[in-house]
LUMLO-418917 format. One record per residue: residue number from 1; residue in three letters; x, y, z of N, C-alpha, C in turn. Coordinates in pm, whole numbers, plus 50000, padded with zeros to 5 digits. Layout:
N
seq/type/nx/ny/nz/cax/cay/caz/cx/cy/cz
NUM/ala/X/Y/Z/X/Y/Z/X/Y/Z
...
This chain:
189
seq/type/nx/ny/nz/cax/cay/caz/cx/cy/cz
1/unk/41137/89673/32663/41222/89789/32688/41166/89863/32807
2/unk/41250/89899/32886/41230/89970/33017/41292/90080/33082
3/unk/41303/90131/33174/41378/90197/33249/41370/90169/33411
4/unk/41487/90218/33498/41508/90165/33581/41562/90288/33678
5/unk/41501/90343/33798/41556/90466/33852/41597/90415/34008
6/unk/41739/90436/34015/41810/90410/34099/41824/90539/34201
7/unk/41846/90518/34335/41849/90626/34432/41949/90520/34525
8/unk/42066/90611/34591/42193/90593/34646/42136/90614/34818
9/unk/42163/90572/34897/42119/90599/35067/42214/90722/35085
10/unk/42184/90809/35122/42257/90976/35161/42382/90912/35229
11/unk/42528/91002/35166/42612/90953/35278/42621/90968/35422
12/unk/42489/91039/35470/42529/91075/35597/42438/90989/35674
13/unk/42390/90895/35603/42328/90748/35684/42428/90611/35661
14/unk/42566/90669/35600/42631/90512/35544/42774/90511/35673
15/unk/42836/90403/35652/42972/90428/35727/42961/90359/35873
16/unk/43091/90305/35954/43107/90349/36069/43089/90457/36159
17/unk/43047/90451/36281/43042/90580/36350/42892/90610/36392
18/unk/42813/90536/36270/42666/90603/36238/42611/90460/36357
19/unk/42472/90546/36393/42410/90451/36453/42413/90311/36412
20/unk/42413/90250/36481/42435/90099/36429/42313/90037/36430
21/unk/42208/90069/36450/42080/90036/36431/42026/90059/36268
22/unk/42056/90165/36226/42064/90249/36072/42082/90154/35984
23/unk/42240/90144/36030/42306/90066/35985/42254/89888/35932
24/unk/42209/89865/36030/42205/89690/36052/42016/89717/35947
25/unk/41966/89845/35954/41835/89807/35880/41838/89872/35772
26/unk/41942/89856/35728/41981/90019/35593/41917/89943/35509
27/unk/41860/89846/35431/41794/89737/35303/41647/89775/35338
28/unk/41614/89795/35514/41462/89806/35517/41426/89945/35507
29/unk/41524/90052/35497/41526/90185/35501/41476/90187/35361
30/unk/41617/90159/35319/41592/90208/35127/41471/90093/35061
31/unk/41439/90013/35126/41337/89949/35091/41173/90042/35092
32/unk/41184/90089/35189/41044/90190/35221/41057/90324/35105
33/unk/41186/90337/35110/41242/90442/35019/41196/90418/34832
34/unk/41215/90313/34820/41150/90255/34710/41057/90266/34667
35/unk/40969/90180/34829/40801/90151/34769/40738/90289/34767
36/unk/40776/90370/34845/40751/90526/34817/40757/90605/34693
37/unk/40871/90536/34642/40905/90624/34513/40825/90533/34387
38/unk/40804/90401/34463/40723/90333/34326/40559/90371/34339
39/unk/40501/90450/34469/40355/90465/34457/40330/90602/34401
40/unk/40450/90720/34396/40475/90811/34335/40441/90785/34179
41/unk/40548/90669/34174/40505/90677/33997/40414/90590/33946
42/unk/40321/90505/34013/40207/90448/34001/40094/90532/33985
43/unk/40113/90597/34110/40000/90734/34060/40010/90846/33968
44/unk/40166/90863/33908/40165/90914/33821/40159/90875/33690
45/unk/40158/90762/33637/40159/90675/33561/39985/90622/33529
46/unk/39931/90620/33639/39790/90605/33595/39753/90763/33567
47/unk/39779/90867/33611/39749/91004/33583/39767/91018/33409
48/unk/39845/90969/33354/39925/90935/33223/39814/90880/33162
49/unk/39789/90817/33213/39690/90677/33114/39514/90723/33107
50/unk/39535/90813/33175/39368/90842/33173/39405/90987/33117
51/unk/39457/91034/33102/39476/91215/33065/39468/91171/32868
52/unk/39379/91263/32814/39353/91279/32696/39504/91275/32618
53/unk/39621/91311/32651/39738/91287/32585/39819/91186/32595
54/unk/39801/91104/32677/39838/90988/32659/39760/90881/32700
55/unk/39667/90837/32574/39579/90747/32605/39605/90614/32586
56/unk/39705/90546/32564/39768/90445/32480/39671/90365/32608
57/unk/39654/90254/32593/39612/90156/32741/39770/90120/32828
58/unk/39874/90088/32753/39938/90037/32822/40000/90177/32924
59/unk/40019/90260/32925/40043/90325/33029/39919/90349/33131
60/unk/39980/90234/33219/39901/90186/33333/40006/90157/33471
61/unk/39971/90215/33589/40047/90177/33678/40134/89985/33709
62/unk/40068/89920/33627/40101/89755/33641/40238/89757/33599
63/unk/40286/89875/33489/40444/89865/33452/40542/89880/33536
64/unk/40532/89944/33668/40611/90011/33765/40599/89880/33878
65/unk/40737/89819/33898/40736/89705/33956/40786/89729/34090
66/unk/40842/89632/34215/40846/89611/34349/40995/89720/34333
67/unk/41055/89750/34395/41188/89820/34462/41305/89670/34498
68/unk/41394/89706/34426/41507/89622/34472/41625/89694/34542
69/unk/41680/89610/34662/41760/89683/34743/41879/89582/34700
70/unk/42035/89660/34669/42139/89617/34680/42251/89687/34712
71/unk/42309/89713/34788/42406/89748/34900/42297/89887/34902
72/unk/42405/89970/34872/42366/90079/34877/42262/90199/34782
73/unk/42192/90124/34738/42095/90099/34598/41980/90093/34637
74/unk/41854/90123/34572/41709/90107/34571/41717/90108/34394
75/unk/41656/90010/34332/41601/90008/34206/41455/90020/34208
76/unk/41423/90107/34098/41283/90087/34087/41227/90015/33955
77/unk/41189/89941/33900/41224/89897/33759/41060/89971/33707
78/unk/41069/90022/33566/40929/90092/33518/40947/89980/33352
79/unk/40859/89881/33296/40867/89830/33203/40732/89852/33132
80/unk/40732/90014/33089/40592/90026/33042/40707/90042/32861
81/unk/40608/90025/32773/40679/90030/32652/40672/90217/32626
82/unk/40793/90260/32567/40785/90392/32544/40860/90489/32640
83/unk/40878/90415/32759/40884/90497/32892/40998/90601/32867
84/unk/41139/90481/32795/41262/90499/32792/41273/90684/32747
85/unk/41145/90696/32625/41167/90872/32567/41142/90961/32695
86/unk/41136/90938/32839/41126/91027/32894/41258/91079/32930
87/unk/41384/90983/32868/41515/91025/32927/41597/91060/32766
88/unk/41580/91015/32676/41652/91058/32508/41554/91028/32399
89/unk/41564/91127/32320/41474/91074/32182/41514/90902/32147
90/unk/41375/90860/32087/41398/90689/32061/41392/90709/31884
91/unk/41393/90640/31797/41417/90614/31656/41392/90505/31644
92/unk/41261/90422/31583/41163/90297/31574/41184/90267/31451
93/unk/41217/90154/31448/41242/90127/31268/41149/89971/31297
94/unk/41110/89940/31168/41061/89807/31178/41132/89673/31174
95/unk/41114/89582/31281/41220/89507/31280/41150/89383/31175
96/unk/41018/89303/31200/40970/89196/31075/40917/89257/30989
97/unk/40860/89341/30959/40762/89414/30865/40808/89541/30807
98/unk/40776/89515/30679/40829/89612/30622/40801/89776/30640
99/unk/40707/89801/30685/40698/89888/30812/40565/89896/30902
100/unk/40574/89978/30973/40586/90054/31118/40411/90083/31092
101/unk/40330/90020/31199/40144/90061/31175/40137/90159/31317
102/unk/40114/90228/31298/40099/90310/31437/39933/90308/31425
103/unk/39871/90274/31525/39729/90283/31555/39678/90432/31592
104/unk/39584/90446/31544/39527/90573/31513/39402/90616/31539
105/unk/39300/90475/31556/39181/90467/31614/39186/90396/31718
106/unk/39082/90410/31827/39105/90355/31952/39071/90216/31959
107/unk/38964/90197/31853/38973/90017/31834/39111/89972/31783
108/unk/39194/90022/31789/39317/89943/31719/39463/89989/31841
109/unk/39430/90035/31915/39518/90057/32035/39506/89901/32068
110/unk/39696/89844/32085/39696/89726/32202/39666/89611/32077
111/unk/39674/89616/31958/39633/89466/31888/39731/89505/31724
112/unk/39756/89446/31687/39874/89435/31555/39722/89449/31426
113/unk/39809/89488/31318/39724/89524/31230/39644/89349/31195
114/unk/39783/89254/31192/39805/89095/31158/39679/89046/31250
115/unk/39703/89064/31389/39580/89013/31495/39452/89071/31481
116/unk/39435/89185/31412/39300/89272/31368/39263/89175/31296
117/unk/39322/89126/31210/39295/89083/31025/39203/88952/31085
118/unk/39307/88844/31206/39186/88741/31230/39102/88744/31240
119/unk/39016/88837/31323/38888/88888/31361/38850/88885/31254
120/unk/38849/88983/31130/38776/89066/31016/38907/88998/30906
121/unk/38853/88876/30890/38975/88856/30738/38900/88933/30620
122/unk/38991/88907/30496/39000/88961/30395/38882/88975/30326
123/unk/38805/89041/30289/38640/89009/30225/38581/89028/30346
124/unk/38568/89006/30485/38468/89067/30565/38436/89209/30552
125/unk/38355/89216/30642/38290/89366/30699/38415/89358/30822
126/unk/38467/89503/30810/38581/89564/30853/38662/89480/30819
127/unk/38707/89422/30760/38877/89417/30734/38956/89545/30688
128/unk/39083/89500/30690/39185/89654/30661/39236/89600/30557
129/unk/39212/89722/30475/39338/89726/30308/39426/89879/30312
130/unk/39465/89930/30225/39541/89970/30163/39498/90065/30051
131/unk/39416/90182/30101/39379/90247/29954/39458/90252/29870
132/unk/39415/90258/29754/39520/90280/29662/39608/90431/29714
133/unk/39765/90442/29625/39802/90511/29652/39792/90579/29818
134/unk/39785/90527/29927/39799/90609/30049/39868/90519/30152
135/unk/39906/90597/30261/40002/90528/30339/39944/90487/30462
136/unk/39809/90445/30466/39741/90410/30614/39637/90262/30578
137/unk/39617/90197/30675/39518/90104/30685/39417/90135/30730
138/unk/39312/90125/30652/39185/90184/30678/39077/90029/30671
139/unk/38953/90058/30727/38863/89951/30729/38717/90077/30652
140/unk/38634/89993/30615/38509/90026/30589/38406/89983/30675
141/unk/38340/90089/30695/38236/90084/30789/38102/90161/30761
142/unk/38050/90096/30707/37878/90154/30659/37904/90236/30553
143/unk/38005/90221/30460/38028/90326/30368/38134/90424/30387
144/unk/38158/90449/30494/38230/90532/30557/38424/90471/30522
145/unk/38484/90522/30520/38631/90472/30535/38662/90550/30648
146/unk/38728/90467/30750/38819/90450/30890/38939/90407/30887
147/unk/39004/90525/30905/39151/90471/30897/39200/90437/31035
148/unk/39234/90345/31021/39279/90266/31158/39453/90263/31238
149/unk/39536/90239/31075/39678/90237/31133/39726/90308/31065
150/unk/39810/90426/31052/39933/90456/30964/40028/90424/30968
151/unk/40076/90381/30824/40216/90316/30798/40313/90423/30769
152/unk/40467/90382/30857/40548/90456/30835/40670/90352/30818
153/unk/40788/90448/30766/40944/90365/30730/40988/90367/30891
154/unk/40974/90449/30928/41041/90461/31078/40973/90581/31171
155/unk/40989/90606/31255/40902/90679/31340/41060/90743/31464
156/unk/41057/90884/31478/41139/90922/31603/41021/91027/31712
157/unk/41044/90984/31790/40991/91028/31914/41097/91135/31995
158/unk/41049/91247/31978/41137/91341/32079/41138/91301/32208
159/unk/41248/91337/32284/41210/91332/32444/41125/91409/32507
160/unk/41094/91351/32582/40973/91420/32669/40949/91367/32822
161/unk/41025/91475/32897/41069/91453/33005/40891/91456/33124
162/unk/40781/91487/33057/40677/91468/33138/40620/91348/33124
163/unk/40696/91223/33124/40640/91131/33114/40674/91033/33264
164/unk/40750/91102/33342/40758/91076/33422/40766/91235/33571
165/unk/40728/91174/33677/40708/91262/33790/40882/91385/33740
166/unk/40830/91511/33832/40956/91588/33815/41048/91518/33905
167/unk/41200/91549/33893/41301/91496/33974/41258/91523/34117
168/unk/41273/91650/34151/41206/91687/34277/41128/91625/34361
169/unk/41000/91563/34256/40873/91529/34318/40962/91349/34372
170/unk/41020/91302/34282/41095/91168/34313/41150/91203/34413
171/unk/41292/91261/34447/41332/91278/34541/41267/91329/34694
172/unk/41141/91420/34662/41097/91405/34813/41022/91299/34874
173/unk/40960/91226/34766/40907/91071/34754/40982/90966/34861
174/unk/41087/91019/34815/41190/90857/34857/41268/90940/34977
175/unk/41336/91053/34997/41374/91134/35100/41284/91127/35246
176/unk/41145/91130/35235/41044/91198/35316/41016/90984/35376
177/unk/41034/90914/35276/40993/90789/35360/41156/90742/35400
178/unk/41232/90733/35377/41368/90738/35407/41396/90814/35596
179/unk/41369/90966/35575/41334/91019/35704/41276/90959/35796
180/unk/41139/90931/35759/41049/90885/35817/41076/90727/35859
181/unk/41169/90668/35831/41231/90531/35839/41334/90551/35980
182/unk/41406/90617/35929/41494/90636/36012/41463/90714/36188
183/unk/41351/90806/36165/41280/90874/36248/41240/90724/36346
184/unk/41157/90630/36283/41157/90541/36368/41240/90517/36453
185/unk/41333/90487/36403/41428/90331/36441/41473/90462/36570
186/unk/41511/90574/36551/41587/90669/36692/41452/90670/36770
187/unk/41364/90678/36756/41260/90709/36844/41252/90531/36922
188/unk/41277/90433/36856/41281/90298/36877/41423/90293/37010
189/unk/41487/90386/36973/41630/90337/37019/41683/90427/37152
């Protein structure tokens, strides 16, 4: 699951009439326009991944992919998991399992409760059970109980529009190398 942020070339670079130089490099325009707007959210995206509130590993700049140009189009594609709540609340239900382990300790970020279990099967030191009566997977550790995953029926995630750069900050991103594209090609011409 992903998201995908599209930016249109201004109409006052499209059309007949307009330089024809513009014109004939409008794919390498909105192309720069892109990679601009994709180092925007690379660096904001690793800002994400190291900040104490969103520590998950996978929010890492590697999700935010190349810029695709089609006519009048720049795509940016972002395939980090989660991303999508920066635009509507999401609602997670379990699709094989009867439910939902949300990891809770940082040894258990990035690995399934199932792929834990190989490591530490059943009867080892750390494996995960099921206290009686409670709704989390916990392991033992020197005596200690560590709860590792909590189980839920379903999970909703509000939106939360700081999970990505402000609109603003995008648009001067891709505006300012766009300019700066075009600034060439007249100074070229």
């Amino acid at each position: 699951m992903g998201l995908e942020i599209k930016v249109t070339l201004p109409d006052s670079l499209k059309g007949s009439g307009k330089i024809a130089e513009i014109e004939r490099l409008k794919s390498a325009i909105l192309y720069e326009g892109g990679q601009a707007l994709k180092k925007l959210l690379e660096e904001y995206m690793s800002q994400l991944g190291s900040s104490s509130r969103h520590s998950p590993p996978h929010w890492t700049p590697d999700g935010v992919h190349d810029p695709a140009v089609e006519g009048n189009t720049v795509s940016v594609p972002i395939s980090i998991p989660g991303i999508t709540r920066a635009l509507h609340d999401i609602v997670i239900n379990p699709v094989e399992a009867k439910t939902l382990a949300i990891p809770v300790n940082e040894a258990a970020y990035g690995i399934s409760p199932r792929r834990y279990n190989v490591n530490h099967p059943k009867g080892s030191k750390g494996a995960l059970f099921i206290p009686k009566g409670k709704d989390y997977l916990a392991k033992n550790e020197d005596g200690n109980l560590v709860v590792m995953y909590l189980l839920r029926n379903t999970v909703h995630q509000s939106q939360d529009r700081s999970l990505l750069p402000t609109d603003e900050a995008m648009n001067e991103a891709f505006s300012t190398a766009v300019h700066d594209a075009v600034q060439t090609i007249m100074e070229k011409t």
